[in-house]
C-alpha positions as CSV (number, residue, x, y, z in Angstrom):
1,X,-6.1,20.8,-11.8
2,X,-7.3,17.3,-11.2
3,X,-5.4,14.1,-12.5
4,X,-8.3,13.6,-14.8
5,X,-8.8,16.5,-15.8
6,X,-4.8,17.1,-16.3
7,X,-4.7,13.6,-18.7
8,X,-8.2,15.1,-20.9
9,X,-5.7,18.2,-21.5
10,X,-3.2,16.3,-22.7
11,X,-5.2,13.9,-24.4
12,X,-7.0,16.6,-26.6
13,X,-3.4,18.6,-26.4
14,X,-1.9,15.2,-28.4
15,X,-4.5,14.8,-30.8
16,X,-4.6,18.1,-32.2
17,X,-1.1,17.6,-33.1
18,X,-1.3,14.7,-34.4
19,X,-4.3,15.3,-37.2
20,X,-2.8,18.8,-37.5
21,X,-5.9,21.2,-36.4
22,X,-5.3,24.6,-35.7
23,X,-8.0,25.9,-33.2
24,X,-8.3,29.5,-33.1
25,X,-9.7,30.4,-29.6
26,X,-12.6,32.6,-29.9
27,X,-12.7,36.3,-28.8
28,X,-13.7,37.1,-25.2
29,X,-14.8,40.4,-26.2
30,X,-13.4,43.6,-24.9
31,X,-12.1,43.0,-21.4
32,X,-10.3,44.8,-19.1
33,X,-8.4,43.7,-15.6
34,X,-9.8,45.9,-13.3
35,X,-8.8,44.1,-10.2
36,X,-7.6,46.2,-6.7
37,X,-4.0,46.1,-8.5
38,X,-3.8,48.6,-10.2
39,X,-2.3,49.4,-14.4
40,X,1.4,51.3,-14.4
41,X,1.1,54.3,-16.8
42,X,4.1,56.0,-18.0
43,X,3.6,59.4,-20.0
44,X,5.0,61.6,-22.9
45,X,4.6,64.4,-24.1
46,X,2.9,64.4,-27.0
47,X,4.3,68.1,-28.1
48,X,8.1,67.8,-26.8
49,X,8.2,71.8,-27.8
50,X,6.1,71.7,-24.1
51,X,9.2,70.4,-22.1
52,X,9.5,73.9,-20.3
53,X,6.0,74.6,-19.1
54,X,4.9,73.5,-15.4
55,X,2.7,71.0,-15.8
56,X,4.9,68.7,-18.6
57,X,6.9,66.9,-15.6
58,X,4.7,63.7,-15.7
59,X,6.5,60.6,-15.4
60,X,3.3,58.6,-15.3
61,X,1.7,57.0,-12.0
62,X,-0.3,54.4,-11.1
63,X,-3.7,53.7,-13.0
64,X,-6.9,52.4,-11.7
65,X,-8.8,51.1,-15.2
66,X,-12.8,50.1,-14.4
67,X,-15.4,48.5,-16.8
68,X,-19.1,48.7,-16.5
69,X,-21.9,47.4,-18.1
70,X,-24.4,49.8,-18.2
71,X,-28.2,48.5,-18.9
72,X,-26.9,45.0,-18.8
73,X,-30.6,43.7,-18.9
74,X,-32.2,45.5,-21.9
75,X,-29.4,47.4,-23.7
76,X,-25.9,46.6,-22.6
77,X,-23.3,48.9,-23.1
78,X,-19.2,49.1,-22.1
79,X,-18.4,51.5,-20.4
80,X,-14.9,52.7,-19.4
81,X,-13.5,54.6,-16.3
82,X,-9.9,56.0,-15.3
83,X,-9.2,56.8,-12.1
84,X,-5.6,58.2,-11.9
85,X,-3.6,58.1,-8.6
86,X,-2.7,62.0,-9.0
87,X,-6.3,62.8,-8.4
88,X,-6.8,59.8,-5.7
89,X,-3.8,60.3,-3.7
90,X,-5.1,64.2,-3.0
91,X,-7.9,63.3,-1.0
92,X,-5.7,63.5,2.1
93,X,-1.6,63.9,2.7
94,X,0.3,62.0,5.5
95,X,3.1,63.2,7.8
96,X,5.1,62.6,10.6
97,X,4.9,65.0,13.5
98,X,5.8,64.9,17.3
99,X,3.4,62.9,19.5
100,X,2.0,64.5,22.6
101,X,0.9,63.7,26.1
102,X,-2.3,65.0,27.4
103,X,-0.8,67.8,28.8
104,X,0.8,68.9,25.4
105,X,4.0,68.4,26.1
106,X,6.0,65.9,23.8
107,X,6.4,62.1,24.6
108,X,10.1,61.1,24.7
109,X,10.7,57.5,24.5
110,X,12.5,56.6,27.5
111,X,15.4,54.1,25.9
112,X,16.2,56.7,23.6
113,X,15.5,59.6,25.0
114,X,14.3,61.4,21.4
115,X,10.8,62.5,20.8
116,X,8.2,59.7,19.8
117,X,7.1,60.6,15.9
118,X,3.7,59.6,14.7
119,X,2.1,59.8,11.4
120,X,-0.1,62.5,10.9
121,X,-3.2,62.2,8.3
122,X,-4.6,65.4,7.3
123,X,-8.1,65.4,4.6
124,X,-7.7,67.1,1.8
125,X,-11.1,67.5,1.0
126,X,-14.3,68.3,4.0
127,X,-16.6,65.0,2.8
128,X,-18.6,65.5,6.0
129,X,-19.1,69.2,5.1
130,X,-20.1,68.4,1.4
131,X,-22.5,65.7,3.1
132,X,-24.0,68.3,5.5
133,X,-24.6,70.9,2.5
134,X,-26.2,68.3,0.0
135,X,-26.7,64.5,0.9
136,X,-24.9,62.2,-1.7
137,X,-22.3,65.2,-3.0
138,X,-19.3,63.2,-1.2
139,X,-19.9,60.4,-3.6
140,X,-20.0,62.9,-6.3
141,X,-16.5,64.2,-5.2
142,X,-15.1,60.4,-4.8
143,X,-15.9,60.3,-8.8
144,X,-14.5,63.7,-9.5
145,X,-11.4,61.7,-8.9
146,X,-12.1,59.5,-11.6
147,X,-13.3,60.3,-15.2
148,X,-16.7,60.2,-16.6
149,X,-17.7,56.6,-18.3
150,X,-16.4,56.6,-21.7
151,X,-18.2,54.1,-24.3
152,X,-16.4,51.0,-24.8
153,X,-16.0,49.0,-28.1
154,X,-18.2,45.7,-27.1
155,X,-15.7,43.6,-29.7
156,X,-11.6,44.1,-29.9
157,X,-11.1,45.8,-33.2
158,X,-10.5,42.5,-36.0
159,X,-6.9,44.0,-37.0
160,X,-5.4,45.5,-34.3
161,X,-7.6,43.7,-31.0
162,X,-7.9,46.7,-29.5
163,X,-10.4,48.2,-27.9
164,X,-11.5,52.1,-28.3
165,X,-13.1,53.8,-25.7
166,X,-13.5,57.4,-26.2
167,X,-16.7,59.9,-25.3
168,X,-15.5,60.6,-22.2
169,X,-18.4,62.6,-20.4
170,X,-15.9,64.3,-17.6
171,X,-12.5,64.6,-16.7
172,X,-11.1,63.8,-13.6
173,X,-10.8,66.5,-11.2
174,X,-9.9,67.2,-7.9
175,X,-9.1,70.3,-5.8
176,X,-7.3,70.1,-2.9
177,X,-7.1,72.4,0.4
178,X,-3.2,73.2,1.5
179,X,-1.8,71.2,4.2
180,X,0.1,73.3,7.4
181,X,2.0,71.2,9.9
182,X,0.5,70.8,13.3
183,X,2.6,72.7,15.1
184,X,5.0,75.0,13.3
185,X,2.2,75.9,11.2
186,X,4.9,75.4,8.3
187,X,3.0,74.8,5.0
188,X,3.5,71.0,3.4
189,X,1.6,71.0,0.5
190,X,-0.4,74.4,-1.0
191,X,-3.6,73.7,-2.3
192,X,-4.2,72.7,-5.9
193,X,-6.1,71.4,-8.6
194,X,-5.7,69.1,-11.0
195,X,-7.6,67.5,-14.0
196,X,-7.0,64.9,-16.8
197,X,-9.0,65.2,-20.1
198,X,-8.9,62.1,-21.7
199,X,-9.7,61.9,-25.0
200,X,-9.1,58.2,-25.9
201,X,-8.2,54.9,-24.7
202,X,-7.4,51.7,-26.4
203,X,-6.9,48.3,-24.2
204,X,-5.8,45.4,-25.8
205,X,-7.9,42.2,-25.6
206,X,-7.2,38.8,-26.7
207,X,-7.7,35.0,-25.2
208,X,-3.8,35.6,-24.5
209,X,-4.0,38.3,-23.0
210,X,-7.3,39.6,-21.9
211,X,-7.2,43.8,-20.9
212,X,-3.6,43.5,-20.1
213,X,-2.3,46.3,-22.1
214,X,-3.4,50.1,-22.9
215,X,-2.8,53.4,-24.1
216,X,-4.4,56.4,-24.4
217,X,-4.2,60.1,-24.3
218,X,-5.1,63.2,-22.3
219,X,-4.9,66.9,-21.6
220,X,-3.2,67.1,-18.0
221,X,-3.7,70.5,-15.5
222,X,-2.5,71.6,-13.0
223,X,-4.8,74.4,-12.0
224,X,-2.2,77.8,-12.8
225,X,-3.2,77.9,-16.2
226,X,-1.0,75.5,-17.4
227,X,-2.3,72.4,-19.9
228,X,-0.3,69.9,-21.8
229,X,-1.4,67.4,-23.5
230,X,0.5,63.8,-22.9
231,X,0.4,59.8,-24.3
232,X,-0.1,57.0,-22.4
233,X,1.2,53.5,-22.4
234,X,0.0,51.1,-19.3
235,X,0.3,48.1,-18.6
236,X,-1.3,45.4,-15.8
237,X,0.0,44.9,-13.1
238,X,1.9,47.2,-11.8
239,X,5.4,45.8,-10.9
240,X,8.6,47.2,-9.7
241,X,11.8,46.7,-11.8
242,X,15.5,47.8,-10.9
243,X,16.7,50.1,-13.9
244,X,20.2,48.9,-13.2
245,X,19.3,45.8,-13.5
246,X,17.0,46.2,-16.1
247,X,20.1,47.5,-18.5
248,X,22.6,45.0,-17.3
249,X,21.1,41.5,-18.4
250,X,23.9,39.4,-16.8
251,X,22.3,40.3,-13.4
252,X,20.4,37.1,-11.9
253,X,17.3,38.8,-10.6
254,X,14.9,38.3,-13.8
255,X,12.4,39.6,-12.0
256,X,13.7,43.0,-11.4
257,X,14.2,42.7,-15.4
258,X,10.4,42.4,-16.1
259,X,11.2,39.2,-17.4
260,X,10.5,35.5,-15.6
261,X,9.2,36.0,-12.1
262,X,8.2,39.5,-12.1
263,X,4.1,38.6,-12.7
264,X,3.8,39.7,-15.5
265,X,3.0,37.9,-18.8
266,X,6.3,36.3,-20.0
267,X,5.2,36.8,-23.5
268,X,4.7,40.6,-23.1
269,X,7.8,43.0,-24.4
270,X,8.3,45.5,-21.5
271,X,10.9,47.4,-20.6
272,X,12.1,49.3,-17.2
273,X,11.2,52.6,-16.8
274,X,13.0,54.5,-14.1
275,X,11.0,56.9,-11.7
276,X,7.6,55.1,-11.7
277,X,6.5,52.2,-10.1
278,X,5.0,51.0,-6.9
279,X,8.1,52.4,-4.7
280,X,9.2,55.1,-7.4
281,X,12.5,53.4,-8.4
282,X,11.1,51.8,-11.9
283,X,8.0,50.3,-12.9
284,X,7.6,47.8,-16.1
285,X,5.6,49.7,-18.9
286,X,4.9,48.5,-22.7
287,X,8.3,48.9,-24.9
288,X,6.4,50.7,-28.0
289,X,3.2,50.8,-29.6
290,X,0.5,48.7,-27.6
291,X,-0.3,45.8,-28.2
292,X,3.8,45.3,-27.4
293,X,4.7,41.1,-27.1
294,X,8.2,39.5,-27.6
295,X,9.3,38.5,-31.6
């Protein structure tokens, strides 16, 4: 911010102060941070009386949240997308195996003398093939990962400032082949499928804070039979917190607290949940009922 610019603020700051206006800032409409950071999503269950079944051990994960504005010309409408990273992260499954020579035989590294390891990607899903079969069904299978557009409120809701989306027109789906190791042939990962059914989702938007907050709920699969249906709270960005330090306040680290320094808003109430997050030791999540700030 300029030096001009910076003495206008203050100018204008002054003088509402001293005549005593109040200005109410108006409503950006229903917006949603969509950026290549993605929301942390923690889950319940929304039926505790479903703790024993397979598919009820969802911690929650990280959310991709998209907006579109479909007919933006002539008829513009919200529309809402969730990609979860359960359905993304089964397009294909990393390992590390033993790297060869050319003759097959396994490189040693010669200051250790132990066998050079090397990451192995496997695809989980034959794109090419699909591609071969019918042009354009790849695409089709990238947005199986995601759900069908759901209609988005245009304007936060006047007493609560969220905004609904609900209508979803698929789930998000993926089915995954199993994954052997390279050379024992050992399986890694058996194939699967999985699907969310989302029935709702509400994102809170306000000048303060504009898409930063959500929740939701869906029907979760995982392909044996097995559905159970969870809640949602999410929140944007996706940070990672320390549990320990989370509960112990008189640590220094404020930002492994969710608090000052962590990114996220300072005015937002969230708490540390452990098990999620971007390295699966705790991720910062809404404490309660969305829209969730500090008293």
């Amino acid at each position: 911010m300029s030096k001009r610019i910076a003495t206008a603020v203050a100018i204008i700051g002054a003088a509402g102060v001293i005549s005593g206006c109040a200005f109410e800032q108006p409503s950006p409409g229903c917006q949603v941070q969509d950026s290549d950071v993605p929301w942390q999503a923690v889950y319940t269950l929304k039926n505790p009386a479903d703790a024993g079944k397979s598919c009820a051990n969802l911690k929650g994960e990280a959310l991709g949240l998209w907006k579109y504005v479909k007919d933006p010309l002539n008829n513009p409408t919200n529309q809402l997308v969730v990609r979860p990273s359960g359905t993304a992260s089964r397009f294909a499954f990393t390992y590390k195996a033993e790297a060869k020579n050319k003759d097959g035989t396994v490189k040693i590294d010669p200051k250790t003398g132990k066998p050079v390891m090397e990451n192995v990607t496997v695809d989980r899903v034959d794109l090419e093939a699909l591609d071969e079969e019918r042009p354009g069904q790849a695409l089709e299978v990238m947005k199986a990962a995601s759900t069908g557009p759901a209609t988005l409120a245009k304007e936060p809701n006047a007493n609560t400032g969220l905004c609904l989306a609900e209508g979803f027109t698929q789930e998000a789906k993926i089915s995954a082949s199993e994954v052997l190791h390279r050379d024992t042939k050992a399986v890694l990962v058996p194939s699967e499928t999985v699907s969310y059914k989302f029935t709702k989702v509400e994102v809170y938007s306000a000048a303060a804070a504009p898409g930063t907050q959500a929740s939701g709920e869906f029907t979760y699969s995982d392909g044996t039979g097995c559905e159970v249906e969870y809640k949602m709270l999410a929140l944007w960005p996706q940070v990672h917190c320390d549990p320990e330090a989370f509960a112990n306040p008189t640590k220094e680290n404020a930002a492994d607290r969710c608090g000052e320094g962590s990114g996220l808003n300072p005015d937002f109430d969230a708490i540390c949940v452990a098990g999620i997050g971007p390295d699966g030791d705790g991720g910062c999540v809404p404490n309660g009922m969305v829209p969730s700030f500090k008293k």
